[in-house]
C-alpha angles and dihedrals in degrees: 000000000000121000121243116251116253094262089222089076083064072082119033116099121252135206126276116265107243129267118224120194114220115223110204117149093205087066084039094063089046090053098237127123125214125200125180113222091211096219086148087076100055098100088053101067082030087080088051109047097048096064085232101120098223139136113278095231084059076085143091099269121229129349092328084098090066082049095038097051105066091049088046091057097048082051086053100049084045095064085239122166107181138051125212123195142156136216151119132300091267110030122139084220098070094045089048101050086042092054096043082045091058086032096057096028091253116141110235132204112188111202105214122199112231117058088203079070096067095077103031115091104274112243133238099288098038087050084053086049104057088040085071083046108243121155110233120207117203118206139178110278085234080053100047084049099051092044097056090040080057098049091047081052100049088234106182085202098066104036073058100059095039081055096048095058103032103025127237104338140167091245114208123202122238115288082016090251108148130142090274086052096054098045078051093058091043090065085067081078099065087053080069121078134209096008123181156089095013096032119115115184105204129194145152121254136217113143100001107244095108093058111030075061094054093045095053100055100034113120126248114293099012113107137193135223116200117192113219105234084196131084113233095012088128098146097352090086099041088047085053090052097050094045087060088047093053096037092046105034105014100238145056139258141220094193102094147047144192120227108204100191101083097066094112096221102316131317119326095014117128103185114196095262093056090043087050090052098043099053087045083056092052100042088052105044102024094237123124117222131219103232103208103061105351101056094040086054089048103044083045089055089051092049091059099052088053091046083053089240085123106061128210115277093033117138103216107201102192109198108220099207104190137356127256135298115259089218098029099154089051101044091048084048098053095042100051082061089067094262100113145048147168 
């Protein structure tokens, strides 16, 4: 059995995940540069650095680490022992919480949407999941509504009832955006240097914490551009940024904004003209891309150029926020039949 982490390292610094400039003459003639922030590699020299010795893919993938840590953290000074999240059959999430939860000795439930779900073969991520030895929970899709509606309301009742069957838990939203994830997104900005005027910060969004962090600490001047990865999310997902912003800041910005026409047909949908991208990305720069978020913020990034909504002389920095999917055809394939979410 794998030995906990030492919890001190919740809160020592680590290094920067690496910046890759992407070299593309077709963005060269329209004056624009692209870098790629490499958040996707962070598990990676998180088994390093730990001193744990284990696989790298043991470890919150992407950049849900940055979002997971400060809650970890709060669980921690808590005396908390147990974490409690929701989430979809194939949300990066569930596997996160369940691998900090392996990773730091905390005993994890994932609560999945889709009760259908509870006798069928789990798939590739739910099987990752319950490695790291999380208990998953599968609920009717009426119930898991009803049950998040409860939590944004601070509903007593249903903390209570959470409490009753699991026990006392640190219980995550879904997605695991709260005000703490998303001060621990904003930290992404001081790994980039000489941000301003001709800076855009791009990212995917699901839920909004990633970028409602990068928003708030970015410098004066500089602006983000999040791409929605969800069909009919027009205003819901700005209203969920801003909440953050509020919540977590205590004020608003005018820095940012959400373009809603890269969603390839709804989460987890890769339609032919975003595959085709996508695989033309990763043959030219080497870099293999996640589908489900990833590809849909950089063919987004690409559209705009072409729209002429990034000028010439922009510096486009695309945040890659995890790494691919081992099984990615399958997955698409299986969400797009209505078994999966973020």
């Amino acid at each position: 059995m794998r030995r906990p982490i030492d919890l001190a390292t919740l809160y020592q610094p680590w290094p920067p995940s690496p910046l890759q400039d992407v070299q593309d003459e077709w963005l060269a003639r329209r004056g624009v540069e692209l870098r790629l922030k490499r958040d996707d590699l962070i598990h990676q020299w998180l088994s390093g650095a730990t001193g744990a010795h284990a696989p790298a893919d043991l470890y919150p993938p992407g950049n849900k680490w940055r979002k997971l840590t400060p809650n970890l953290r709060a669980a921690v000074e808590q005396d908390h022992t147990r974490l409690l999240t929701f989430g979809g059959a194939y949300s990066n999430h569930i596997r996160a919480v369940a691998a900090a939860g392996a990773a730091y000795g905390l005993s994890t439930v994932g609560v999945i949407r889709g009760d259908e779900l509870a006798g069928a073969p789990r798939n590739w991520s739910l099987a990752r999941a319950e490695e790291h030895g999380m208990e998953l929970a599968f609920v009717t899709r009426s119930a898991y509504r009803e049950t998040l509606r409860g939590l944004s309301e601070d509903d007593p009742g249903t903390l209570r009832v959470l409490e009753e069957r699991w026990g006392r838990a640190y219980v995550l939203p879904e997605g695991g955006t709260n005000v703490l994830a998303a001060g621990g997104a904003a930290e992404l900005v001081a790994e980039l240097p000489d941000l301003g005027a001709r800076d855009v910060v791009c990212c995917a969004v699901g839920t909004g914490g990633t970028l409602a962090g990068i928003t708030a600490a970015l410098p004066a001047g500089a602006r983000a551009v999040g791409f929605a990865v969800l069909k009919g999310a027009d205003g819901y997902l700005e209203g969920e940024v801003a909440e953050l912003h509020r919540r977590g800041w205590g004020r608003t910005f005018g820095n940012w904004r959400i373009e809603h026409g890269y969603h390839g047909g709804g989460y987890g949908r890769v339609p032919v003209e975003l595959e085709a991208f996508a695989a033309r990305f990763e043959e030219r720069q080497g870099v293999r891309v996640e589908r489900r978020y990833v590809a849909k913020m950089l063919w987004g990034v690409y559209g705009l150029v072409e729209r002429g909504e990034l000028a010439p002389g922009s510096r486009v920095t695309a945040v890659v926020t995890g790494p691919p999917d081992p099984e990615p055809g399958r997955a698409a394939r299986e969400v797009s039949r209505g078994c999966g979410g973020a």
